[in-house]
N, C-alpha and C positions, 0 to 999 in steps of 0.2 A: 224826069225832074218835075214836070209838073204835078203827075200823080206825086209822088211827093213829098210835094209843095201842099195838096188836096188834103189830104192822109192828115196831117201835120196839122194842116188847120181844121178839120172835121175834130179830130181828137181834142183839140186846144179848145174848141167850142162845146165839148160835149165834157171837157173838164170844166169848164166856167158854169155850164147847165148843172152838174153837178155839186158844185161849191154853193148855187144859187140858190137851187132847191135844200140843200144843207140847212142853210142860213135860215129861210123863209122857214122851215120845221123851226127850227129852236126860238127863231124871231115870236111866233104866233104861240107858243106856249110862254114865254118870256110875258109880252103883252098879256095876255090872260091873266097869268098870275099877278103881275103886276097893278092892271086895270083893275082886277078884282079885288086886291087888298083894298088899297089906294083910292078907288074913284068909283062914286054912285053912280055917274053918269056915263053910259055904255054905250050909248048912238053913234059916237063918231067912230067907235074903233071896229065895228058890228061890220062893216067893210070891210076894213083894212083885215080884218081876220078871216072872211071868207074868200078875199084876194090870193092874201097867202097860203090858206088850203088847196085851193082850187091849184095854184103854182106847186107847193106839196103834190099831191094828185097825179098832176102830169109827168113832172120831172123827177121823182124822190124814191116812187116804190116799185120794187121789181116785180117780177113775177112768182117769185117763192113768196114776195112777204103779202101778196094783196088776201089773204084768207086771215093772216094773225092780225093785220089792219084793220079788217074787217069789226074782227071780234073786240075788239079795241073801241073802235069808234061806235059799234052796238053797246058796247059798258056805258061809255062816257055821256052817249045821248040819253040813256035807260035813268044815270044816277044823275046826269042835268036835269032832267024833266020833273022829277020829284021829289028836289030839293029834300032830301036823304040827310043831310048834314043837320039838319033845321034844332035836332035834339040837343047842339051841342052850344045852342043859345042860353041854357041850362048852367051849362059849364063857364062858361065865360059870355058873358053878354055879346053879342054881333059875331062870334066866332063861327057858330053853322049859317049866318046868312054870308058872310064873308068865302067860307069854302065853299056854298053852292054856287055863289056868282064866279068863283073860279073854275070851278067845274063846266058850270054851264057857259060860260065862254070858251073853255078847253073843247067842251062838244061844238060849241059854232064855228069854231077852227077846224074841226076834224070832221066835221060834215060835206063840204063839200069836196074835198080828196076820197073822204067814204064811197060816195055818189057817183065820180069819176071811177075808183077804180070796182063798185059792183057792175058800172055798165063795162069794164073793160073785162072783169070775168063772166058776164054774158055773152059778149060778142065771142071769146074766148072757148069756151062749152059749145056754142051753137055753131062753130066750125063745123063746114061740110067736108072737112078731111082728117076730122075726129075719129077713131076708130069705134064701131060700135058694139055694144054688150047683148053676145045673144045668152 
């Protein structure tokens, strides 16, 4: 009965961990775009986005997806840093500064989940019960 009882609430815990980490992904892209249409000013949320990556990170991505994650968050910091969009100031006035500052909040969201999980595919490779290639 008590195993369980154990069972029953590890599970129950490891769904709520699940729904949490859910939320906190679509929460920090939501803010992003949001922030970034919306609002010049990006200091207060500049936290709350790396909180919720960092929660991403931990709780959110398995072990098949931490490579496509990877390559993902290497995009999104590549096309933040270089405000890429910039040309489309051209097209409509504030429209490429508007998608860089969405983008590059999208990277400050997905940067520290990135971070978390290449040290988690380091530790991962550098197993001493890794088979080795002769």
């Amino acid at each position: 009965m008590i195993k369980k009882t154990l069972t029953g609430g590890i599970a129950r815990i490891q769904w709520l961990l699940s729904i949490a980490a859910a939320l906190a992904f679509i929460a920090g892209y939501i803010l992003a775009i949001i922030t970034g249409v919306w609002w010049d000013d990006h200091d207060g949320l500049i936290l709350t986005l790396v909180v919720l990556g960092m929660v991403v990170g931990l709780l959110n991505i398995t072990g098949k997806e931490i490579v496509p994650y990877l390559v993902a968050a290497i995009a999104l910091v590549v096309v933040g840093s270089f405000e890429a969009f910039t040309p489309l100031n051209e097209v409509r006035r504030g429209l490429g500064d508007k998608l860089n500052d969405i983008v590059r909040l999208m990277a400050i969201f997905t940067a520290p989940a990135a971070v978390i999980q290449a040290i988690r595919a380091g530790v991962v490779l550098s197993a001493p019960d890794r088979k080795q290639d002769s």
